[in-house]
N, C-alpha and C positions, 0 to 999 in steps of 0.2 A: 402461387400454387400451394393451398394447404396438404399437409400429411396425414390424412383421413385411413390411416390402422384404428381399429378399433378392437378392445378386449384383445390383442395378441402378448401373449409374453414370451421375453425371448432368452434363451439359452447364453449365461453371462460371460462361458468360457469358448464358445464357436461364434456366438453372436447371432444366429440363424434362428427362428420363431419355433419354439414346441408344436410339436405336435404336426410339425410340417417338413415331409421327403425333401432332404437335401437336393435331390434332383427329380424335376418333371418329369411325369410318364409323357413317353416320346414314341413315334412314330416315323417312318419314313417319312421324309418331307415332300412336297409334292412339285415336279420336275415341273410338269407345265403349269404353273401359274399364272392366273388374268395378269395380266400387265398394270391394269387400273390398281389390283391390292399390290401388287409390286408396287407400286409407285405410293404407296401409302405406309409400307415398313417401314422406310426412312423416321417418318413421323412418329412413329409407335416408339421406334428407338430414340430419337431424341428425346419424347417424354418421359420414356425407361429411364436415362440418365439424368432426368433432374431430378425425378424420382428418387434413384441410389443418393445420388450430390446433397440430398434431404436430408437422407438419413433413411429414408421409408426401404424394407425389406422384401412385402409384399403387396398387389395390386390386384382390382377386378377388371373386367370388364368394363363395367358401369362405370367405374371410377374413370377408366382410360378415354373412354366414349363423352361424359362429361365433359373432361377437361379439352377434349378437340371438339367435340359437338359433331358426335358421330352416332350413326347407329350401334348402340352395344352388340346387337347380330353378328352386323356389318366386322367390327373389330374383330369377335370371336373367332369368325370364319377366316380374315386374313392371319391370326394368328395361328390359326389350327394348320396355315400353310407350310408352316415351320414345322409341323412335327411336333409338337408343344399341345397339350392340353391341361388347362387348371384344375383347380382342385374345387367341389362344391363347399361354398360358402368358408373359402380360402382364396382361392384366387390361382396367384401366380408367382412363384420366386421371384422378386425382379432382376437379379442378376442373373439366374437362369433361362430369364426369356431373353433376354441382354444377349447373351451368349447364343442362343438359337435364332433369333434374328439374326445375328455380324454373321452365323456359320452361313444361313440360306442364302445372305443376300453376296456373298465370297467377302467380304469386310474384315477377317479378324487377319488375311493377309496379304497385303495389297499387291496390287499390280503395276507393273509400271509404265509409265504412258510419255509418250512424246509429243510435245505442243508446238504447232506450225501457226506463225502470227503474233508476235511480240509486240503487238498497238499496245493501245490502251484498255483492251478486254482481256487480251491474251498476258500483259503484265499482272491485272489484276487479278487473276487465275495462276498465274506462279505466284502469286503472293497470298494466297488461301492455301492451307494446310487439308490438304484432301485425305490425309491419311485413316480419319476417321472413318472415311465412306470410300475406303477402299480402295484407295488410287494413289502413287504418287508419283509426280513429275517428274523423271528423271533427266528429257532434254529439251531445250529450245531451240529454235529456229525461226531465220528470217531470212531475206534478200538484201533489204537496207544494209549497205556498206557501212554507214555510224552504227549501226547495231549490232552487228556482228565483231564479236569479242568481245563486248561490254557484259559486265555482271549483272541480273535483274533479281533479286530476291535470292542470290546463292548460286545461280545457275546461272554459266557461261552460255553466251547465244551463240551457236555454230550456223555456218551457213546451208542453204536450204542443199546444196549439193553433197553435206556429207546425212542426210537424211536416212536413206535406203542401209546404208552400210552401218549405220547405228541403230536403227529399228533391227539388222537382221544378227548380227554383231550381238548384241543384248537379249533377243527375243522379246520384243514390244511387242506386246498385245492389243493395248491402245494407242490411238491416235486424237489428238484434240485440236481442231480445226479452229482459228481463229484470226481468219484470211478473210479477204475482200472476197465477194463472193464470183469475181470471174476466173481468180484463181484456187477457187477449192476443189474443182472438178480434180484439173491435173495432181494440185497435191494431195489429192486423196488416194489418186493413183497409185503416188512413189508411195506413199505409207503401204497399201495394199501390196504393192513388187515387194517390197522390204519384210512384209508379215504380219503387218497389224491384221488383227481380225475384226475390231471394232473399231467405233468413230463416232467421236462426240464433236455434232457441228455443228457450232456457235456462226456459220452464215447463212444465209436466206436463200442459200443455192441448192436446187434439190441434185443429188447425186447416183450416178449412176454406176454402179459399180456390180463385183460378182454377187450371185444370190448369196453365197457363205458368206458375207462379209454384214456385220450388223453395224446399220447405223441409227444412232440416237439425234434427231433433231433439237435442238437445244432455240426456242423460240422465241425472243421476248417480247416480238408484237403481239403474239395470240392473248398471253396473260393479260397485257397490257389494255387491250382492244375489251377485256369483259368491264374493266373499269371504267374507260372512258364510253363506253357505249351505258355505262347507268349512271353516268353523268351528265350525258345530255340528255338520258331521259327522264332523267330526275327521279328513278327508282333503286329503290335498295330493302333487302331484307326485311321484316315486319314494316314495314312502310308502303303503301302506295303508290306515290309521289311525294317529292321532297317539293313545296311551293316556291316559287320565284319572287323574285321584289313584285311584281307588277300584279301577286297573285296574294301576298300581305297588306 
């Protein structure tokens, strides 16, 4: 990713670009947000941070839109959700849209969450560092007798019966399902008796639960299924068809 500032100089003792407001003009952010540009901040902000990790101070539009191959519109409009508006033919603080994305999306203080299913998805999810995007795992849970009391990444796995009294005990907010999916029903349950108010669920069980209670489907056949379906059709992006042996 090139650092495409151009003509900026910048201030040797703050380090911050002349001629450019320490901080964005801001606006109330906006409460209900599409869900589609929700789910496209994440992306803004990782590219925000290799951006800063560069060295680069400030950003356009254009530039942001480029480098994901997005509508510049499109970006502006999800940014503007933040409360954030740039500067003409300046752009955008990078560390201050950095900062007003983590605030919208609750990121800058995370929550703590409790993961039911210590397989081999729900290991590999205590062993990702979620703190960047706002979450982190405070407990595990299983049934398996071998697994319970063994350490996975730092965290002790307690059995699925002390569940309800450590979600309420703490005040967990989240819940991260990563259970077979005939038992996700009921452990969605005890999370919900205990206080979770949301649920990230990595099984293929739909759920049914109170209307307060949001759950996020976590899928990875859907993703999976746009690839292998343009694979056997043999199409993909500026291309047509992709030819077969029989068709060379």
């Amino acid at each position: 990713m090139m650092n495409r500032e151009k003509n900026l100089e910048f201030n040797e003792n703050t380090g911050e670009p002349n001629n450019v407001p320490l901080l964005i003009d801001r606006v109330a952010p906006i409460k209900n947000a599409p869900i589609p540009s929700v789910r496209r901040l994440p992306l803004y902000l990782r590219l925000l941070r290799d951006y800063r990790s560069e060295g680069q101070r400030v950003v356009s539009c254009t530039q942001m839109a480029a480098d994901l191959r997005f509508d510049p519109t499109q970006v502006r409009k999800d940014l503007a959700l933040t409360g954030v508006s740039g500067r003409p033919k300046v752009g955008y603080v990078v560390d201050e849209l950095i900062d007003a994305i983590e605030e919208f999306l609750g990121w800058k203080n995370p929550v703590e969450a409790a993961l039911v299913g210590v397989g081999s998805l729900g290991t590999a999810l205590l062993g990702y560092d979620f703190s960047h995007h706002g979450v982190r795992i405070e407990g595990a849970f299983d049934v398996a007798p071998e697994k319970i009391g063994t350490v996975v990444h730092g965290r002790e796995v307690y059995p699925l019966g002390y569940l309800k009294s450590f979600i309420a005990q703490r005040h967990i907010p989240l819940g991260i399902l990563t259970v077979p999916a005939h038992a996700a029903q009921s452990v969605a349950e005890m999370m919900v008796e205990g206080g979770v108010r949301a649920l990230w669920n990595f099984s293929h069980a739909p759920l049914h639960l109170p209307s307060h209670v949001l759950v996020e489907r976590a899928d990875f056949s859907a993703s999976l299924a746009v690839l292998t379906r343009a694979l056997v059709l043999g199409i993909f992006p500026n291309q047509s068809k992709i030819p077969n042996k029989e068709e060379t």
